[in-house]
ZADO-1210 file (C-alpha; in nm, 4 decimals, padded with zeros to 6 digits):
<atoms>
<atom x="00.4327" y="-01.2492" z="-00.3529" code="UNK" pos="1"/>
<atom x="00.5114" y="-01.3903" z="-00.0373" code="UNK" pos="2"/>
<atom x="00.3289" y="-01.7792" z="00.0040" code="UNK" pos="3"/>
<atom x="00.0724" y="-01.5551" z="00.2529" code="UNK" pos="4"/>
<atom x="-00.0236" y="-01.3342" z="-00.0624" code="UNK" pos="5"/>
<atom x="00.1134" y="-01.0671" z="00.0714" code="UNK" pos="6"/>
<atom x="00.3903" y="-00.8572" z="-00.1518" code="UNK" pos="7"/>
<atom x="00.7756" y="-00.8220" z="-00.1560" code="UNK" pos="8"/>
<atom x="00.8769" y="-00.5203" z="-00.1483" code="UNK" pos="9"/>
<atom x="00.9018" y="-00.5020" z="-00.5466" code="UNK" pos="10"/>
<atom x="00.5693" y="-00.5515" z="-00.5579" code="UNK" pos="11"/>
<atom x="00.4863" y="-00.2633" z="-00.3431" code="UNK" pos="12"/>
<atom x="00.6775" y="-00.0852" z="-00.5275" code="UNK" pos="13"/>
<atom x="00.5365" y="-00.1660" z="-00.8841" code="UNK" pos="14"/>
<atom x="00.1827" y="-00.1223" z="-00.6618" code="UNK" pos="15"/>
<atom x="00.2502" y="00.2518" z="-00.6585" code="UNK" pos="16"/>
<atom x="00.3630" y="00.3071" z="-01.0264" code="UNK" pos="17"/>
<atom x="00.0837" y="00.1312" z="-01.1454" code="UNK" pos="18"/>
<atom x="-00.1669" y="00.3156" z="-00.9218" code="UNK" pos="19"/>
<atom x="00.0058" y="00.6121" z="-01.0348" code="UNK" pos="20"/>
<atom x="-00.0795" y="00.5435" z="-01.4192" code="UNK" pos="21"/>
<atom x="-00.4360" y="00.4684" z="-01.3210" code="UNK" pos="22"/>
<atom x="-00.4486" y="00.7603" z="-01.2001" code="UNK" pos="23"/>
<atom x="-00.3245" y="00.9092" z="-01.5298" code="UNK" pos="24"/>
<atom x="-00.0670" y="00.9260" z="-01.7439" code="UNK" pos="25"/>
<atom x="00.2618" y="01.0177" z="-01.6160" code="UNK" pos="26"/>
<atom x="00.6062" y="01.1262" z="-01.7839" code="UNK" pos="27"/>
<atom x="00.8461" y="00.8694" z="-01.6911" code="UNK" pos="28"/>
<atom x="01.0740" y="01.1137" z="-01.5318" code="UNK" pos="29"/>
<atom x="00.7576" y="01.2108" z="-01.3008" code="UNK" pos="30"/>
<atom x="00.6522" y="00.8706" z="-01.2381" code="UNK" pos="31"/>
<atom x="00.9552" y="00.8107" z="-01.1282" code="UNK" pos="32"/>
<atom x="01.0365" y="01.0709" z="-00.8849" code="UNK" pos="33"/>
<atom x="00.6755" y="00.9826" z="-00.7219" code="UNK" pos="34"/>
<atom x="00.7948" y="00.6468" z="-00.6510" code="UNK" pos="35"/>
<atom x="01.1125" y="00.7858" z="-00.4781" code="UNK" pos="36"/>
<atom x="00.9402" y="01.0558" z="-00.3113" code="UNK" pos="37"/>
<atom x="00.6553" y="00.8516" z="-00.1716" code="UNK" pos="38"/>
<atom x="00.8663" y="00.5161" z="-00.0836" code="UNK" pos="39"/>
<atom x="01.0943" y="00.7613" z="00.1069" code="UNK" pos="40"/>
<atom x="00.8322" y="01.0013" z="00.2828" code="UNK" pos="41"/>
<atom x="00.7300" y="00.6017" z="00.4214" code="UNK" pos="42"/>
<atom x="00.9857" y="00.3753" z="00.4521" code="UNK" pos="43"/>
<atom x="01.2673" y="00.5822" z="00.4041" code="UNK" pos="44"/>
<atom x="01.6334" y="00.5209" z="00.1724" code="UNK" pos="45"/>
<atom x="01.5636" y="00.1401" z="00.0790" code="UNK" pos="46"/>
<atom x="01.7761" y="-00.0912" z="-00.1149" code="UNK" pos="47"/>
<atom x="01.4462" y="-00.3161" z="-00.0997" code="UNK" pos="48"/>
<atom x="01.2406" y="-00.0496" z="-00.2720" code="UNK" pos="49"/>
<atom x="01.4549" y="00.0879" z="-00.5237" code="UNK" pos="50"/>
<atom x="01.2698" y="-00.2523" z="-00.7316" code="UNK" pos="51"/>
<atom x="01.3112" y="-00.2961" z="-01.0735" code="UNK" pos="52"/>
<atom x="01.3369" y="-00.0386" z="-01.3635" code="UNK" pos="53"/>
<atom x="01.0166" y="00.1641" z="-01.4713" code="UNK" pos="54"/>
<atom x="01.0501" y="-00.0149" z="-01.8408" code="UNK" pos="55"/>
<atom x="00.9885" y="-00.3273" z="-01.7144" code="UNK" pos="56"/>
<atom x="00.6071" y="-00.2128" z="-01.7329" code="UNK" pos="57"/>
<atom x="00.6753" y="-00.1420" z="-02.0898" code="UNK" pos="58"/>
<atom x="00.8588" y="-00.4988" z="-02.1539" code="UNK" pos="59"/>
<atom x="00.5972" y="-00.6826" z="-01.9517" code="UNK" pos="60"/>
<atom x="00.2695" y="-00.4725" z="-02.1289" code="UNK" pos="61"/>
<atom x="00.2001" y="-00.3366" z="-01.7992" code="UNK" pos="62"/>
<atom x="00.2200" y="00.0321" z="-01.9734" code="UNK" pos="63"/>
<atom x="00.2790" y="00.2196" z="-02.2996" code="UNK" pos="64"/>
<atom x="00.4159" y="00.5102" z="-02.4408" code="UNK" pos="65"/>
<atom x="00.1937" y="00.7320" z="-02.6178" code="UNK" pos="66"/>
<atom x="00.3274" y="00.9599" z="-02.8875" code="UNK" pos="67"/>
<atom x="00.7048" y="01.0672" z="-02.9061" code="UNK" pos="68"/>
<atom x="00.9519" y="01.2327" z="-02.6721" code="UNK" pos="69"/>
<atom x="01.2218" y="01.3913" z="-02.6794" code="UNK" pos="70"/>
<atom x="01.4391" y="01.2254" z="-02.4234" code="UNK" pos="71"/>
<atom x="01.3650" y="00.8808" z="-02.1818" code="UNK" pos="72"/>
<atom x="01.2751" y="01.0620" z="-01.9045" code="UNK" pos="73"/>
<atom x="01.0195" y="01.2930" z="-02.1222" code="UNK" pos="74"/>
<atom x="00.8310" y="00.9516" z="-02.2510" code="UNK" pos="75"/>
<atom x="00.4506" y="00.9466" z="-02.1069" code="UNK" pos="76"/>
<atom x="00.3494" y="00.6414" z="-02.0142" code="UNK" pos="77"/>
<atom x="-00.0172" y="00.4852" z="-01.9988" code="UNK" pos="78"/>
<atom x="-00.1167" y="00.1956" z="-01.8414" code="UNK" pos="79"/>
<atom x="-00.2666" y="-00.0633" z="-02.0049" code="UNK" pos="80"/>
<atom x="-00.5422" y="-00.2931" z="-01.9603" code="UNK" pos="81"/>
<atom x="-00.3288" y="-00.5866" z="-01.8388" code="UNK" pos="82"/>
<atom x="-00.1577" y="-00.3163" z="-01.6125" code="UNK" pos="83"/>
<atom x="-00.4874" y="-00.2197" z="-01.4218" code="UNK" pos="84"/>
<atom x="-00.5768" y="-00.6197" z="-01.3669" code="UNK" pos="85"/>
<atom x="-00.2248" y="-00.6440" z="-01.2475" code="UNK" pos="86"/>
<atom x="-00.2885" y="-00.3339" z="-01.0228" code="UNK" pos="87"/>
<atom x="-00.6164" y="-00.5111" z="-00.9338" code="UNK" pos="88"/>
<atom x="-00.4478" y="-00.7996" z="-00.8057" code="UNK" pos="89"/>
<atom x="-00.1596" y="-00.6371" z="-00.6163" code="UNK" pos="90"/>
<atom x="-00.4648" y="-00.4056" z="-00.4480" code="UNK" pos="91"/>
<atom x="-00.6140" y="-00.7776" z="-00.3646" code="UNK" pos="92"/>
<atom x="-00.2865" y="-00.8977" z="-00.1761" code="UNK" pos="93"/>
<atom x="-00.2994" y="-00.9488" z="00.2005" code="UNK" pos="94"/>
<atom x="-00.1263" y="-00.7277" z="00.4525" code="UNK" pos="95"/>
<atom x="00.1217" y="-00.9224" z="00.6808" code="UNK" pos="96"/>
<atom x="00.1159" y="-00.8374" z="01.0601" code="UNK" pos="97"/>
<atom x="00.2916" y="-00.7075" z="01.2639" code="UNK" pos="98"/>
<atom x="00.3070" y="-00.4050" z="01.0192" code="UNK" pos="99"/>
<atom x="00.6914" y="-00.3301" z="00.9390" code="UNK" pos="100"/>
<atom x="00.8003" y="-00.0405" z="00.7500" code="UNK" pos="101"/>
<atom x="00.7324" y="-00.2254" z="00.3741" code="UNK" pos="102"/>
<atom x="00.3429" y="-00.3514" z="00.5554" code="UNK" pos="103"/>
<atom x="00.2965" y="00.0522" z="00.6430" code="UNK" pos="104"/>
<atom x="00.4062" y="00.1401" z="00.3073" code="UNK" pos="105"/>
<atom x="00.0896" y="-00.1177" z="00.1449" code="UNK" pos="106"/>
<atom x="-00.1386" y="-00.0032" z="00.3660" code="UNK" pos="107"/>
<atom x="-00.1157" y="00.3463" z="00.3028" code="UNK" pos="108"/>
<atom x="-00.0663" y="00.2421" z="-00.0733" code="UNK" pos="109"/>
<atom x="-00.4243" y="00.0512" z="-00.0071" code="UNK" pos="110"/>
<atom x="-00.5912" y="00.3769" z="00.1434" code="UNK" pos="111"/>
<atom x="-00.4388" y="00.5801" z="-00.1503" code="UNK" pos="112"/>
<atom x="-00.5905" y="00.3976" z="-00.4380" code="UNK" pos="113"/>
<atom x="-00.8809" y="00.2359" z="-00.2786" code="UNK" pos="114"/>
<atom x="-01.0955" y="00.4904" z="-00.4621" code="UNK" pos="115"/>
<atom x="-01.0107" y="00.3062" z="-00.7783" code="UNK" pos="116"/>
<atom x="-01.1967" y="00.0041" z="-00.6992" code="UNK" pos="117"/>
<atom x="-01.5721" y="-00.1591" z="-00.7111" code="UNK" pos="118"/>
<atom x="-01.7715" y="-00.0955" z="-00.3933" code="UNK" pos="119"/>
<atom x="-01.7219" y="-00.4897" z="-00.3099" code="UNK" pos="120"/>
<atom x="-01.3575" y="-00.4415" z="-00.2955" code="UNK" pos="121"/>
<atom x="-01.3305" y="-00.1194" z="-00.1202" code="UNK" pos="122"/>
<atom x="-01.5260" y="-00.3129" z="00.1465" code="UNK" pos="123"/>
<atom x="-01.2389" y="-00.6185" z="00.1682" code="UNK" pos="124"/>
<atom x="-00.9978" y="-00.3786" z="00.1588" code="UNK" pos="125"/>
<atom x="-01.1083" y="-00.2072" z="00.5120" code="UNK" pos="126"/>
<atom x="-01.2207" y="-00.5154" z="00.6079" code="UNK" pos="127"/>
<atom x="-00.8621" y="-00.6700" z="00.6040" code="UNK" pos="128"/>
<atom x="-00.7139" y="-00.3794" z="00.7315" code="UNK" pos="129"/>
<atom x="-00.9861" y="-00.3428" z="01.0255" code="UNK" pos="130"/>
<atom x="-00.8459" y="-00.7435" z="01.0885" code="UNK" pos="131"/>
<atom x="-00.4162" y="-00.6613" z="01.0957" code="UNK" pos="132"/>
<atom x="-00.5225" y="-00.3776" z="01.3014" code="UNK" pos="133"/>
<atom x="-00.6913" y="-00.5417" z="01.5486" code="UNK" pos="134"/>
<atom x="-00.4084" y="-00.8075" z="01.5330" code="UNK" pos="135"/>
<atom x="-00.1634" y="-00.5461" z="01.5515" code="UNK" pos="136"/>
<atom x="-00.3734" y="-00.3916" z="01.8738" code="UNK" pos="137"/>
<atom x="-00.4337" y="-00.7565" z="02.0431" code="UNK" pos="138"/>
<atom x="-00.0487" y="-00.8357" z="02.0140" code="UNK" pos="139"/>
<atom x="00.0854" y="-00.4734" z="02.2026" code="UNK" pos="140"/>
<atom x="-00.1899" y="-00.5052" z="02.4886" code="UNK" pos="141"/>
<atom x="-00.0925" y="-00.8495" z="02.5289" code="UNK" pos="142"/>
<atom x="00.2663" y="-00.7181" z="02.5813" code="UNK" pos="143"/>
<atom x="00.1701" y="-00.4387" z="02.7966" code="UNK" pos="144"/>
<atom x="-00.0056" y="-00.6760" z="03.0440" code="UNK" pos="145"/>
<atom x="00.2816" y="-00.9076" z="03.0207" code="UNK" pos="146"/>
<atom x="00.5033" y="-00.5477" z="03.1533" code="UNK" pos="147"/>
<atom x="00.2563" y="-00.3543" z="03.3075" code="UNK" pos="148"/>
<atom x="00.3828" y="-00.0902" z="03.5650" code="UNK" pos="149"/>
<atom x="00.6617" y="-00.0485" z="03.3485" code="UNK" pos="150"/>
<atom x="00.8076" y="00.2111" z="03.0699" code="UNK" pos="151"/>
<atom x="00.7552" y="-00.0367" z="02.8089" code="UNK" pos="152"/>
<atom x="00.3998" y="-00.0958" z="02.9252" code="UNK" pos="153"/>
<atom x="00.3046" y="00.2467" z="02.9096" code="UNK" pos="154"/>
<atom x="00.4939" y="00.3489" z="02.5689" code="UNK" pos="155"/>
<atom x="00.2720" y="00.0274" z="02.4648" code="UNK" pos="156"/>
<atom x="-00.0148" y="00.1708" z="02.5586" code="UNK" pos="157"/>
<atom x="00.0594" y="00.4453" z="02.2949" code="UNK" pos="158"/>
<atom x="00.0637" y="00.1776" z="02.0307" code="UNK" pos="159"/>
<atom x="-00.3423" y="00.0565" z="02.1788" code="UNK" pos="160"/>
<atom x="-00.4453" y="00.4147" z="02.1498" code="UNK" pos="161"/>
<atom x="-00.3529" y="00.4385" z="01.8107" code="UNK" pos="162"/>
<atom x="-00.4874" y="00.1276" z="01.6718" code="UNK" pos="163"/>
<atom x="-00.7897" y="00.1785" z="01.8633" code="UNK" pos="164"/>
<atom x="-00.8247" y="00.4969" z="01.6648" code="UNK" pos="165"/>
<atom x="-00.7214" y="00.3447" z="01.3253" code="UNK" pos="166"/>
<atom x="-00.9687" y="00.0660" z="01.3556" code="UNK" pos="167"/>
<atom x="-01.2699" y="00.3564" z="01.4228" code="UNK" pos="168"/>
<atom x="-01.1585" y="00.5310" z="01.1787" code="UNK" pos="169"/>
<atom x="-01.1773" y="00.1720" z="00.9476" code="UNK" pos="170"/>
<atom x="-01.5250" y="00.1339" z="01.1016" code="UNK" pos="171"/>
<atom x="-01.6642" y="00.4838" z="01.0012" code="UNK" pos="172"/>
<atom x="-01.5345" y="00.3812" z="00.6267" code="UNK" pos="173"/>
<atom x="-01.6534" y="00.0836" z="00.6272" code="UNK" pos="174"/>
<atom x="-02.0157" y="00.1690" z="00.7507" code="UNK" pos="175"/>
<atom x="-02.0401" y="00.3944" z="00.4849" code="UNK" pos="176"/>
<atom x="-02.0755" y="00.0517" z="00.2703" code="UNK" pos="177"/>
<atom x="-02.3314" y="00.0015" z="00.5175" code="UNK" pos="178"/>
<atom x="-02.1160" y="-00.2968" z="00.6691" code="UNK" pos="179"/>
<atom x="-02.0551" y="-00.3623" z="01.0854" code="UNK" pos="180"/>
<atom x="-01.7218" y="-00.4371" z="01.1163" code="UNK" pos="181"/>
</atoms>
């Protein structure tokens, strides 16, 4: 982790694969090609994200194999309990701001397994995101005034729009917790 809590790219990374397994059990060939497919879909090709190998959560007790297999990419893995406290923590991490392509690809990591958490940290979760949001709103209108009557004021104004959306959309999640954000 970054000295603001919030995770390297690695992390992010080893955020999805263990999400994945708490999910369920995955071959390793198809946990894999999840974390390729998803980090892609996001952020793109990334040298940054290709992050360590999948058997690292095997060396580090972070997952294990259950029964045999007939090849390495045919080996299910399972996480374990010292996985899901791992993937507790990583959930936990802050979000930096402004939001670059490895912040968008936590975030929607945080929306995807935010149904795997206690009530109480469901809540901080849309709570923190509701705050880099609004950040993430306060810093482009502060630009577009700085600009306005130009292009770059109105493509701006875009970027307002949308987190103005995002952070109702945070709102209506988060007041179904029956907290005002």
């Amino acid at each position: 982790m970054y000295r603001d809590r919030s995770l390297v790219p690695a992390e992010a990374v080893r955020l999805l694969a263990l999400g994945v397994l708490v999910e369920g059990d995955r071959r390793y060939g198809d946990l894999a090609t999840e974390i390729r497919f998803f980090t892609q879909r996001i952020v793109g090709p990334s040298l940054d994200l290709l992050g360590s190998s999948l058997e690292l959560l095997r060396i580090e007790g972070l997952a294990e194999t259950t029964g045999g297999a007939s090849s390495e990419e045919d080996t299910v893995l399972r996480i374990t309990e010292s996985g899901r406290d791992l993937f507790r923590l990583l959930m936990d991490a802050q979000l930096r701001a402004p939001i670059n392509d490895v912040g968008r690809l936590v975030l929607l990591l945080k929306l995807r397994f935010l149904k795997h958490l206690s009530d109480d940290a469901k809540e901080d979760q849309l709570d923190l995101l509701c705050d880099v949001i609004r950040t993430e709103r306060a810093r482009a209108s502060d630009l577009a005034k700085e600009y306005e009557g130009s292009d770059i004021a109105d493509w701006l104004a875009f970027d307002v729009q949308l987190a103005d959306r995002r952070i109702e959309w945070l709102e209506t999640a988060l007041s179904e917790f029956g907290v005002s954000a």
